[in-house]
N, C-alpha and C positions, 0 to 999 in steps of 0.2 A: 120604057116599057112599063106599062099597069101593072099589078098585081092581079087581075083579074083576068087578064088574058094568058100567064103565065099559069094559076093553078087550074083557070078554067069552072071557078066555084063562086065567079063573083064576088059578093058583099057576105056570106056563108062563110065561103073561103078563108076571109080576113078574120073574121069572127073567130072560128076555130085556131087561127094561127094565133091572137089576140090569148085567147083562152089558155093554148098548150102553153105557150110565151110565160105566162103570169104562173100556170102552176108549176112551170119549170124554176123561176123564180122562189118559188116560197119554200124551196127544200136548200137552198141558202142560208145558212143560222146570221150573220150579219150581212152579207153581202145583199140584202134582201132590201133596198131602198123604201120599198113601201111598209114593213112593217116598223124600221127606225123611222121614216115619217107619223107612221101611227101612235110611235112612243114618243116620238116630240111631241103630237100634239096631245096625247092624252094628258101630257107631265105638265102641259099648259094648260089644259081645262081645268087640273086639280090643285094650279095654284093661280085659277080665276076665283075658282070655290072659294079657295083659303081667302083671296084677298076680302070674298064679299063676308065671309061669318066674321072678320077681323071688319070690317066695316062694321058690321053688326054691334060685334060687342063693345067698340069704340066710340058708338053710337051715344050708349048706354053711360058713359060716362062725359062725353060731349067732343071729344076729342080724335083726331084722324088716326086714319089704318097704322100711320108710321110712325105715331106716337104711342098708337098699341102696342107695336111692335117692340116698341122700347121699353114698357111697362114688362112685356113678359121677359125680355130677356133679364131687364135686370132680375124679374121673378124669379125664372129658372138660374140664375147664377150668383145673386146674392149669398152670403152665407154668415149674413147677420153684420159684415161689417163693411157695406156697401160693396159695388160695381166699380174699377176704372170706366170711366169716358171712352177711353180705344180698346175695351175686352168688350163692351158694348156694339161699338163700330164695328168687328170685326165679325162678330156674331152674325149683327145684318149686313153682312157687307154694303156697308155706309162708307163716308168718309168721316172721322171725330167732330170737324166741324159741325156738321150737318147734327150729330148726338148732341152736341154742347148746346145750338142753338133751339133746336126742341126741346132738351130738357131742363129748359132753363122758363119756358114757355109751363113743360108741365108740373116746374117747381111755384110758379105765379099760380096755377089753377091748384093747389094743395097737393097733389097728386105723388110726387118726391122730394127728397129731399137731397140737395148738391153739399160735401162736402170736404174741403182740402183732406187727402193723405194725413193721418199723423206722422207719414216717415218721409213725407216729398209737399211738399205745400203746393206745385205747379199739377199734381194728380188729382182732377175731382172724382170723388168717390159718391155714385147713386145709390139708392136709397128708397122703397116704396113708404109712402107716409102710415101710417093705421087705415085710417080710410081709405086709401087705393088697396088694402090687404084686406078690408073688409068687405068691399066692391069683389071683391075679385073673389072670396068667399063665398060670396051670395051668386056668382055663377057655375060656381064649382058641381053642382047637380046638373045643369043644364049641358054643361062639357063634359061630364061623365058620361050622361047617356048620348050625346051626339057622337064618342068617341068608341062608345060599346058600337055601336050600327054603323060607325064608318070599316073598325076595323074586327068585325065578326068573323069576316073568311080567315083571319090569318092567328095561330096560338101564337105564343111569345116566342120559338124559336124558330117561326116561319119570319113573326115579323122584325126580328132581328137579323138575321139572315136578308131579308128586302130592304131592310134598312143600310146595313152594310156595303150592297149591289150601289145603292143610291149614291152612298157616302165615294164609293169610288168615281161613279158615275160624276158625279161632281167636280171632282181631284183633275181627273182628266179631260173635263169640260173648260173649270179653269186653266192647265196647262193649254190646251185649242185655243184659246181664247188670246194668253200670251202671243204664241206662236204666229196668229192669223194678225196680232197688232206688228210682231215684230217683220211679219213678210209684209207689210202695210208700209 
């Protein structure tokens, strides 16, 4: 039996049932399939963005997005007496391999510096050289203000707060991720 012979409304019919259907839907806070699709793909437009201004600035010094990558974390986590190799890895969820054999890449182009633990000699500890700090200085204007107009809508306790949402969001994306290998 059609749909159309039953409400008697045709291709209208469907329409309107189409319509109530979807708004009956969006008063769902997660159950709401389309708007968790909408947040996957938003969360993936905005780290196409990211990959392209890290293309960008990578650019700039001749070197790829995931050697960027590497460049900022040790930025943000040095603390003047270099980086482990796997607090690196872990950062970009990489494998160590994969940090050693790049960073050994952006130790040949000047860019860092690799060097044993003084308290383990099997721990390389990274390192940004003067000139990767002073590179990275002379973008420091240009990521201030890309970073004012990305995040204009939110003060510091909104976007602390969204950052937090994410940080969980992530925890439990990782456990799914477990889960969906260990039912695999």
């Amino acid at each position: 039996m059609d749909h159309r012979s039953v409400s008697g409304e045709g291709r209208i019919g469907s329409e309107r049932m189409s319509m109530s259907r979807k708004e009956g839907t969006r008063s769902r806070p997660t159950g709401n399939l389309d708007i968790i699709r909408r947040f996957t793909w938003e969360i993936s437009s905005i780290n196409i963005y990211l990959e392209e201004l890290r293309q960008v600035w990578a650019r700039t010094l001749g070197i790829s997005g995931p050697q960027w990558m590497i460049l900022m974390a040790i930025s943000d986590l040095d603390k003047d007496d270099g980086i482990p190799v796997n607090a690196v890895s872990k950062l970009l969820h990489v494998d160590p391999s994969f940090v050693t054999t790049q960073s050994k890449l952006l130790e040949k182009n000047g860019l860092l510096r690799r060097r044993p633990s003084p308290t383990d000699a099997r721990v390389v500890r990274l390192s940004l050289t003067e000139k990767t700090q002073k590179h990275l200085a002379s973008l420091n204007e240009q990521y201030k203000t890309i970073k004012e107009f990305v995040f204009q809508e939110f003060d510091e306790h909104e976007l602390t707060e969204f950052t937090a949402k994410l940080a969980t969001l992530k925890t439990r994306l990782e456990k799914a991720c477990v889960r969906v290998t260990l039912d695999l």
